[in-house]
PyMOL Python script that loads the backbone (N, CA, C, O; Angstrom):
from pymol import cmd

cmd.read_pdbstr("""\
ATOM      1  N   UNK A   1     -17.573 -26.089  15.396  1.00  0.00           N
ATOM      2  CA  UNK A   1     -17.539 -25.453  14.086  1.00  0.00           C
ATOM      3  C   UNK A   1     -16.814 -26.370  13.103  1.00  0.00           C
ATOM      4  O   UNK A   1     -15.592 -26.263  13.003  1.00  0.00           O
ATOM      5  N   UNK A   2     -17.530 -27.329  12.317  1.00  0.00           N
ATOM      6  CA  UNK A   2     -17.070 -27.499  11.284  1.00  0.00           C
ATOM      7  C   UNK A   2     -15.906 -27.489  10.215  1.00  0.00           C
ATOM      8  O   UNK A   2     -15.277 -28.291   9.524  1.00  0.00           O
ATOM      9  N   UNK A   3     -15.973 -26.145  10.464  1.00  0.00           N
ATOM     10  CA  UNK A   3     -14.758 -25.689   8.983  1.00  0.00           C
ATOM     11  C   UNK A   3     -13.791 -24.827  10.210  1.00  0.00           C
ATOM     12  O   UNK A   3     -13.190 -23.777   9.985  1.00  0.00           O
ATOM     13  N   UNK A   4     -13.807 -25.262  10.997  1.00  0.00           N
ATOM     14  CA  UNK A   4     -12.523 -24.795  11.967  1.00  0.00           C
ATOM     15  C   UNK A   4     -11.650 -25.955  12.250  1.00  0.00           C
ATOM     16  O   UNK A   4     -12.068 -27.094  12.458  1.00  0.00           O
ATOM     17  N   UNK A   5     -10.003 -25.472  12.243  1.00  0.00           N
ATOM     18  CA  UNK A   5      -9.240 -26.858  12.642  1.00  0.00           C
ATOM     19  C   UNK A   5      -9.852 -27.848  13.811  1.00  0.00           C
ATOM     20  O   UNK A   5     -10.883 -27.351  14.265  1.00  0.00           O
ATOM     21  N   UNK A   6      -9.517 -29.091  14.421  1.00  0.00           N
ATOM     22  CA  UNK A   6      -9.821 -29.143  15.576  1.00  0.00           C
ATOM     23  C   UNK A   6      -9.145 -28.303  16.923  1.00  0.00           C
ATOM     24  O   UNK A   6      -9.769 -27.924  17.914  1.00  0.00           O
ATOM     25  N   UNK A   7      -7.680 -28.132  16.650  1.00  0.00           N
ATOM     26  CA  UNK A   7      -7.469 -27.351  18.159  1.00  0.00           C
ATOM     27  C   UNK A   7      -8.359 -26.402  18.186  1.00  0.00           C
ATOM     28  O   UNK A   7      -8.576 -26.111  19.363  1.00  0.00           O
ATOM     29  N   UNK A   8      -9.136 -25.620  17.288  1.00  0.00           N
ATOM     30  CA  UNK A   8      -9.663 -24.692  18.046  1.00  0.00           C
ATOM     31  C   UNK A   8     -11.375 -24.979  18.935  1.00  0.00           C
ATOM     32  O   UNK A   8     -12.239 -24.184  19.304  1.00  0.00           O
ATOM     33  N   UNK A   9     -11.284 -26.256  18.998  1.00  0.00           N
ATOM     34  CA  UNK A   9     -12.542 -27.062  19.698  1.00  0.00           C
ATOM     35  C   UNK A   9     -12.056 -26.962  20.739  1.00  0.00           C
ATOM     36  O   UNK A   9     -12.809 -26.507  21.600  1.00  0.00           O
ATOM     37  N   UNK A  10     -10.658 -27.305  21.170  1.00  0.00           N
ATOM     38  CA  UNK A  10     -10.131 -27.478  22.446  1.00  0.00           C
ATOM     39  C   UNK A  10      -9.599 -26.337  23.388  1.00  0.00           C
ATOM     40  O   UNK A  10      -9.415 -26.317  24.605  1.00  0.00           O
ATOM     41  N   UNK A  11      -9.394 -25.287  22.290  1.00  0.00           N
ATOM     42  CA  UNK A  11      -8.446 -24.407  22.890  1.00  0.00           C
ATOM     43  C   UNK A  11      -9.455 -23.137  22.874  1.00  0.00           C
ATOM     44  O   UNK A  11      -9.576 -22.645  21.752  1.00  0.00           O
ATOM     45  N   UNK A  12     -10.069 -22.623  23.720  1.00  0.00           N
ATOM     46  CA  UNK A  12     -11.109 -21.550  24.446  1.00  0.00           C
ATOM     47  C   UNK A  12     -10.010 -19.993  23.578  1.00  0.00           C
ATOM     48  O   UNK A  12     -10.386 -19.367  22.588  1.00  0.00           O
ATOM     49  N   UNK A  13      -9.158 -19.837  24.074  1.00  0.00           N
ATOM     50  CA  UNK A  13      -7.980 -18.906  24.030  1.00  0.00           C
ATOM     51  C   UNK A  13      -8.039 -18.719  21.974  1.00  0.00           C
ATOM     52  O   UNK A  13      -8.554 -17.914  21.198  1.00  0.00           O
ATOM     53  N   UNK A  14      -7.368 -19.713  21.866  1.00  0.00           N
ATOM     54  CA  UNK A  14      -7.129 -19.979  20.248  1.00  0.00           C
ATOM     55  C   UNK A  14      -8.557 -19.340  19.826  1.00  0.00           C
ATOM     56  O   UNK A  14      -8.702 -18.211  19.358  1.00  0.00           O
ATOM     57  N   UNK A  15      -9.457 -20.168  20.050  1.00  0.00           N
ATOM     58  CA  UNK A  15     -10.778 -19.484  19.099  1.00  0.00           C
ATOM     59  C   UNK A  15     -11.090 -18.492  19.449  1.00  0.00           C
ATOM     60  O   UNK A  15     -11.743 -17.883  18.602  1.00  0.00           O
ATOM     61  N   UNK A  16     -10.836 -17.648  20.948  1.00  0.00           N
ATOM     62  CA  UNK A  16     -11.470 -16.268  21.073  1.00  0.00           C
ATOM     63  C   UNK A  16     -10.285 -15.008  20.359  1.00  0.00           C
ATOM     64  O   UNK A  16     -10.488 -13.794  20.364  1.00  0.00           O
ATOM     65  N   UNK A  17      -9.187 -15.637  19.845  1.00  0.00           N
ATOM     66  CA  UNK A  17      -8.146 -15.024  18.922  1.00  0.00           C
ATOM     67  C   UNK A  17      -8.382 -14.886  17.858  1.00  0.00           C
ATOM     68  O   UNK A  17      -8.504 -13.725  17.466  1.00  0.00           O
ATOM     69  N   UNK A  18      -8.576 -16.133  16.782  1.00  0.00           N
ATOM     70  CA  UNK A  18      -9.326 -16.138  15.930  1.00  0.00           C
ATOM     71  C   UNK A  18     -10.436 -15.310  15.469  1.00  0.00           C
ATOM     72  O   UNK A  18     -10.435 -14.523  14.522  1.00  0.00           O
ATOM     73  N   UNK A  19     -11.843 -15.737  16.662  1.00  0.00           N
ATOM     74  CA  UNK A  19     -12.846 -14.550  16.524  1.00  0.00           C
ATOM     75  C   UNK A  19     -12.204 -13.364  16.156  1.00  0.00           C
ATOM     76  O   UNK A  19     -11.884 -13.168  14.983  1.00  0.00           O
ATOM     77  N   UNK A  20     -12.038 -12.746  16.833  1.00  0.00           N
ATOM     78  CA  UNK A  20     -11.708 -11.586  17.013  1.00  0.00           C
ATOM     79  C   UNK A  20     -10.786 -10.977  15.748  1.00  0.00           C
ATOM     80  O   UNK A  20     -10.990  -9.914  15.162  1.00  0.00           O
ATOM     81  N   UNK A  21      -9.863 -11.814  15.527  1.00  0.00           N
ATOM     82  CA  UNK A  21      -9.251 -11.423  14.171  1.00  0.00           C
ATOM     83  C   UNK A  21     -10.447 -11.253  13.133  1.00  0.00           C
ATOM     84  O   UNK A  21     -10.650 -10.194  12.540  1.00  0.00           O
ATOM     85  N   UNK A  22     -11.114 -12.248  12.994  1.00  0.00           N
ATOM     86  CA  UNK A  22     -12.248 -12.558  12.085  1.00  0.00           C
ATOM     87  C   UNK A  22     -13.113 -11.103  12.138  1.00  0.00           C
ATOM     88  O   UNK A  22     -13.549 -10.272  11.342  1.00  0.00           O
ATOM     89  N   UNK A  23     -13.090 -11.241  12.986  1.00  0.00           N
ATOM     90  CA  UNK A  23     -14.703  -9.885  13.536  1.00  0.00           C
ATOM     91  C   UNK A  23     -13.840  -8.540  13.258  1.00  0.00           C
ATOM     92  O   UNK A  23     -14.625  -7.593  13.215  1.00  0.00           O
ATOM     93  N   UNK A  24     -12.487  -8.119  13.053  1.00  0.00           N
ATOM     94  CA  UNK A  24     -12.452  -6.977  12.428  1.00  0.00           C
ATOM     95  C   UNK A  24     -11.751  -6.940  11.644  1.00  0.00           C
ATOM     96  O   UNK A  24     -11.095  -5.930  11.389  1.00  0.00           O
ATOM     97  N   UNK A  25     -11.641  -8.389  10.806  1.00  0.00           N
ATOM     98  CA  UNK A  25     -11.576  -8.342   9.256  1.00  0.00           C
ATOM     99  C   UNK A  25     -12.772  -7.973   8.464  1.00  0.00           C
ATOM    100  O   UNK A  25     -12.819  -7.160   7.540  1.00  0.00           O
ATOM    101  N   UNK A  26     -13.575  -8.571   8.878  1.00  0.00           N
ATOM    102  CA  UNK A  26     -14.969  -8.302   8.604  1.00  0.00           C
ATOM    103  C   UNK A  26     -15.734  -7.240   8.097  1.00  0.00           C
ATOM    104  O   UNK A  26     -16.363  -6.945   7.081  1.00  0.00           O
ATOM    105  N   UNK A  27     -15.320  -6.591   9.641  1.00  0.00           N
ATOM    106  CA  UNK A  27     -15.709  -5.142   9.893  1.00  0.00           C
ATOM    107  C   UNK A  27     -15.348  -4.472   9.102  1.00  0.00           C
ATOM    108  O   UNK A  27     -16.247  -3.809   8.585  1.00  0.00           O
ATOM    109  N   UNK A  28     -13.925  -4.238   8.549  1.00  0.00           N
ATOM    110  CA  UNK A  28     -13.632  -3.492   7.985  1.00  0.00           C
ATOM    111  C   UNK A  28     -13.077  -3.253   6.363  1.00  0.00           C
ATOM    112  O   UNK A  28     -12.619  -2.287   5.753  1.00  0.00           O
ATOM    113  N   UNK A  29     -13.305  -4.323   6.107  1.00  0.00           N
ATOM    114  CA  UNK A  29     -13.202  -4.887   4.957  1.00  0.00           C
ATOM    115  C   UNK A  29     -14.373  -5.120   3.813  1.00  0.00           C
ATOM    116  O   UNK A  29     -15.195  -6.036   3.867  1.00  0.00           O
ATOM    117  N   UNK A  30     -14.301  -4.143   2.788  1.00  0.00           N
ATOM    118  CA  UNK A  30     -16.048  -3.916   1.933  1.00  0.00           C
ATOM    119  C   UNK A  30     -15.898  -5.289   1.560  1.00  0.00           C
ATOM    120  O   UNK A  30     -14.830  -5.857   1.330  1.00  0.00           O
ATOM    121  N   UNK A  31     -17.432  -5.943   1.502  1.00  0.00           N
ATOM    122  CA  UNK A  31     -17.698  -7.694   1.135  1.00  0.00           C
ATOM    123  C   UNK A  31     -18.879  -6.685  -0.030  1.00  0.00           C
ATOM    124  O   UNK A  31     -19.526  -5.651   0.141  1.00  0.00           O
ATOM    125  N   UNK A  32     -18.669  -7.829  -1.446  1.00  0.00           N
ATOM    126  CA  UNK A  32     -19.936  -7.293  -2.064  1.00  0.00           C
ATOM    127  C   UNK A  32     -20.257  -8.645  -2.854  1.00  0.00           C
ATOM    128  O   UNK A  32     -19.494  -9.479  -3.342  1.00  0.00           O
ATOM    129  N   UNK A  33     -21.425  -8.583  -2.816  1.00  0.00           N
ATOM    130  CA  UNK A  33     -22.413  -9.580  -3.269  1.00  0.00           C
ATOM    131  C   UNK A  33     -23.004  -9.124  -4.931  1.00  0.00           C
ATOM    132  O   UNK A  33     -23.838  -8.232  -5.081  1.00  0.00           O
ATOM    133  N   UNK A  34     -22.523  -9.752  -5.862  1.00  0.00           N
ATOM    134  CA  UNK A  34     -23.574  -8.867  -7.382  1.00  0.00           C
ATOM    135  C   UNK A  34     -23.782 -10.477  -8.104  1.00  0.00           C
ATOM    136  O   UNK A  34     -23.028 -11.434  -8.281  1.00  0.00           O
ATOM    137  N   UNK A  35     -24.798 -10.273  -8.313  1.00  0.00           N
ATOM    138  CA  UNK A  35     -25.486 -11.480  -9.131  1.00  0.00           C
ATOM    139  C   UNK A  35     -25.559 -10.882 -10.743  1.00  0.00           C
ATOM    140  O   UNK A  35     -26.448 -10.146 -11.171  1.00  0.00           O
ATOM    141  N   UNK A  36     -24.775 -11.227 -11.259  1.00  0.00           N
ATOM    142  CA  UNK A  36     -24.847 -10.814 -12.781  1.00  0.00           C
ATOM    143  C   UNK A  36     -24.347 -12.028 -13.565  1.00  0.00           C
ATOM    144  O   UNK A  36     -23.837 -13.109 -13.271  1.00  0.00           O
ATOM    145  N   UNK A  37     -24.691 -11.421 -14.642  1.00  0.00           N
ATOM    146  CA  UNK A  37     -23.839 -13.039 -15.713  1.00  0.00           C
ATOM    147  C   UNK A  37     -22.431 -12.847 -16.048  1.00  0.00           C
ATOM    148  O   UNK A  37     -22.205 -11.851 -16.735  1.00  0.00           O
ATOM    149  N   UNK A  38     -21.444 -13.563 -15.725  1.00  0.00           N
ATOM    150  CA  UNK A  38     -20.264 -13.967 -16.365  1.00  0.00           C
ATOM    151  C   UNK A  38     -19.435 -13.236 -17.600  1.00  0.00           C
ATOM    152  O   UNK A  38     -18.569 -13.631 -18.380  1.00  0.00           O
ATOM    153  N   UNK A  39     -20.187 -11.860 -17.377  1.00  0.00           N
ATOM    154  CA  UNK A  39     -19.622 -11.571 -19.067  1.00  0.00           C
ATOM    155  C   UNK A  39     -18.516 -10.327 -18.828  1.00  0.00           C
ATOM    156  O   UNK A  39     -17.792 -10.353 -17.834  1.00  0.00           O
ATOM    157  N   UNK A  40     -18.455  -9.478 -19.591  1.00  0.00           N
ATOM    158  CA  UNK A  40     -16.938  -8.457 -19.997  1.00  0.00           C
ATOM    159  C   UNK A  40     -18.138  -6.781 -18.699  1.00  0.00           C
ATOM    160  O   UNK A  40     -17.684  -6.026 -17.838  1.00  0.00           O
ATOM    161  N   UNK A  41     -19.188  -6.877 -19.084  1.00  0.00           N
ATOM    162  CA  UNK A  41     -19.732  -6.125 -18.811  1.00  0.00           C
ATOM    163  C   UNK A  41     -19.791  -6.354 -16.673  1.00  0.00           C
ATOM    164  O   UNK A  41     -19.611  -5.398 -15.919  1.00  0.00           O
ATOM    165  N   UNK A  42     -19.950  -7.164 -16.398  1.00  0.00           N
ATOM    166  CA  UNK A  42     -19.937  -7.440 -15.141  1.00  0.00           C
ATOM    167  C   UNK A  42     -18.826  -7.635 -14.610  1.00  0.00           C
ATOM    168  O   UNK A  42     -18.812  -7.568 -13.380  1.00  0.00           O
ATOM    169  N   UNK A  43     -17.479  -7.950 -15.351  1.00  0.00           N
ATOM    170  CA  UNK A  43     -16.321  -7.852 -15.038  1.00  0.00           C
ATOM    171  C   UNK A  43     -16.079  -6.240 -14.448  1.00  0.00           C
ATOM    172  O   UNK A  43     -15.714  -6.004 -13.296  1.00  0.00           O
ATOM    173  N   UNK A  44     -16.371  -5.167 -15.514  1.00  0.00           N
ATOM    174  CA  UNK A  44     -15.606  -4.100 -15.962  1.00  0.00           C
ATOM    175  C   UNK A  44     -16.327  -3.403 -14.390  1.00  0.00           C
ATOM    176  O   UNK A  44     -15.696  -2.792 -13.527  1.00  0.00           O
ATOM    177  N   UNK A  45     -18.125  -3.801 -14.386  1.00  0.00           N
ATOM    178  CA  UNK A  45     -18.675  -3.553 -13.114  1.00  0.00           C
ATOM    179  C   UNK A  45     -18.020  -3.784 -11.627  1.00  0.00           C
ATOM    180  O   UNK A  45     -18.056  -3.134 -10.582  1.00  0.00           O
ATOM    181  N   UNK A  46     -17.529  -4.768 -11.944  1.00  0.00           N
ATOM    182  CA  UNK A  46     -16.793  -5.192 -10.627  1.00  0.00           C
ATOM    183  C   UNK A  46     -15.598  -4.622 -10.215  1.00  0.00           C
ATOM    184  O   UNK A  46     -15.386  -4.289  -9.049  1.00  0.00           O
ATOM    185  N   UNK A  47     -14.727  -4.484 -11.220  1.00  0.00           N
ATOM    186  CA  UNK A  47     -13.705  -3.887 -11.105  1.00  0.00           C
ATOM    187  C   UNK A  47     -13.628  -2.467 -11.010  1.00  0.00           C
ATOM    188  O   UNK A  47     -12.544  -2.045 -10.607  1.00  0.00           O
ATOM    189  N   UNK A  48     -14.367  -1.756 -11.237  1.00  0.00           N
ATOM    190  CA  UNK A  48     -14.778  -0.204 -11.186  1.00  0.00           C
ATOM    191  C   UNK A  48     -15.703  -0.303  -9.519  1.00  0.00           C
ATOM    192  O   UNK A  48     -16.075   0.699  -8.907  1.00  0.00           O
ATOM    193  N   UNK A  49     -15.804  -0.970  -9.302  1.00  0.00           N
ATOM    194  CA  UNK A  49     -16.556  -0.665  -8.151  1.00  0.00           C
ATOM    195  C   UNK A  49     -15.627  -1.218  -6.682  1.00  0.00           C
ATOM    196  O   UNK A  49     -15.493  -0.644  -5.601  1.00  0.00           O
ATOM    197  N   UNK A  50     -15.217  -2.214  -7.036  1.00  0.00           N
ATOM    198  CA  UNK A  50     -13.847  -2.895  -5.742  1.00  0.00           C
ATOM    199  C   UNK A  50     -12.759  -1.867  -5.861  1.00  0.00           C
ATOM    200  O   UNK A  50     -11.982  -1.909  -4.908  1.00  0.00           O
ATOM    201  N   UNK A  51     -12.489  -0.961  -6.759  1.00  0.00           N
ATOM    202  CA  UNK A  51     -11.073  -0.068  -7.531  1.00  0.00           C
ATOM    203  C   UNK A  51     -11.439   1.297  -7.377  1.00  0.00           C
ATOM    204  O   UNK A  51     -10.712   2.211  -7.766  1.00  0.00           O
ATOM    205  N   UNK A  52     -13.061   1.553  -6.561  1.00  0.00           N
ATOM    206  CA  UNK A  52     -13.805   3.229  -6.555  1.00  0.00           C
ATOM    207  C   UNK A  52     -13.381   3.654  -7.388  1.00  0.00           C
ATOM    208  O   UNK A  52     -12.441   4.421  -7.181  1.00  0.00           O
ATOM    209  N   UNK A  53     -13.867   3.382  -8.976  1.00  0.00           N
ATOM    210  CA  UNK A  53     -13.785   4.327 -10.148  1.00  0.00           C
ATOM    211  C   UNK A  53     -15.139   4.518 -10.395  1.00  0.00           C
ATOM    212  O   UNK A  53     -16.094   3.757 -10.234  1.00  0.00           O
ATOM    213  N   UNK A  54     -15.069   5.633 -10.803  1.00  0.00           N
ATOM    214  CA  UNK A  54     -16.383   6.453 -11.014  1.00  0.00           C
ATOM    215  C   UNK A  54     -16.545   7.195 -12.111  1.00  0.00           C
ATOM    216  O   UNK A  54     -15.553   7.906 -12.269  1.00  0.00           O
ATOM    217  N   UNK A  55     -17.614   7.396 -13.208  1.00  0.00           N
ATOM    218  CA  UNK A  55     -18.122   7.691 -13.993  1.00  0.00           C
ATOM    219  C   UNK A  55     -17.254   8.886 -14.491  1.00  0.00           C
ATOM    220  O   UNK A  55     -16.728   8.969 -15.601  1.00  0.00           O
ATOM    221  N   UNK A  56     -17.176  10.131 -13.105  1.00  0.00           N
ATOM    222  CA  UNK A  56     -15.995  11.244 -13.663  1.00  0.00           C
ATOM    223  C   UNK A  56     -14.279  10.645 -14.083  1.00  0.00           C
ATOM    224  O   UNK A  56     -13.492  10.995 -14.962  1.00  0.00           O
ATOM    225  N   UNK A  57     -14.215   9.804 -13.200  1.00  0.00           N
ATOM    226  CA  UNK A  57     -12.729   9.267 -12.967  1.00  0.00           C
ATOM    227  C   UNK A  57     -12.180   8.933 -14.519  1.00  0.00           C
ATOM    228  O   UNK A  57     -11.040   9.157 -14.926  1.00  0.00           O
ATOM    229  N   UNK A  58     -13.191   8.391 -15.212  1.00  0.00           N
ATOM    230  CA  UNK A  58     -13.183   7.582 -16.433  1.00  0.00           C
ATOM    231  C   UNK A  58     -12.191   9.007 -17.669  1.00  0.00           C
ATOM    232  O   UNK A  58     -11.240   8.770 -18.415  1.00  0.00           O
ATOM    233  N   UNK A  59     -12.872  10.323 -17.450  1.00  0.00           N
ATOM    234  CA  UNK A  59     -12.627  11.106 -18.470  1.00  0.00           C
ATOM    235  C   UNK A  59     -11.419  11.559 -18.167  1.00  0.00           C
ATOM    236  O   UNK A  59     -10.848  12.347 -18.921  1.00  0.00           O
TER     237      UNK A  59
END
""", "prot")
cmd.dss("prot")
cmd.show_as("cartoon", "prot")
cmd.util.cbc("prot")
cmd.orient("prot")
């Protein structure tokens, strides 16, 4: 792997630690993907949505 230090080429133990940290960060942690343009409007989107604010929340 590439973008892994080298000990963890060597060390079986180290990388199945790693994994594993990795795999239920992952898991449990919302990842979101939004393709929008750069502007105030996709900000405010993002942040209302990583922050679960919602349309009622607002009033």
């Amino acid at each position: 792997h590439p973008s892994c230090p080298p000990d963890f080429a060597y060390s079986d133990e180290l990388y199945d630690s790693i994994s594993g940290v990795l795999s239920i960060l992952l898991s449990t942690v919302p990842v979101y993907h939004l393709a929008c343009l750069p502007n105030a409007a996709a900000a405010r989107l993002s942040y209302e949505t990583i922050f679960g604010i919602c349309e009622k929340d607002k009033k």
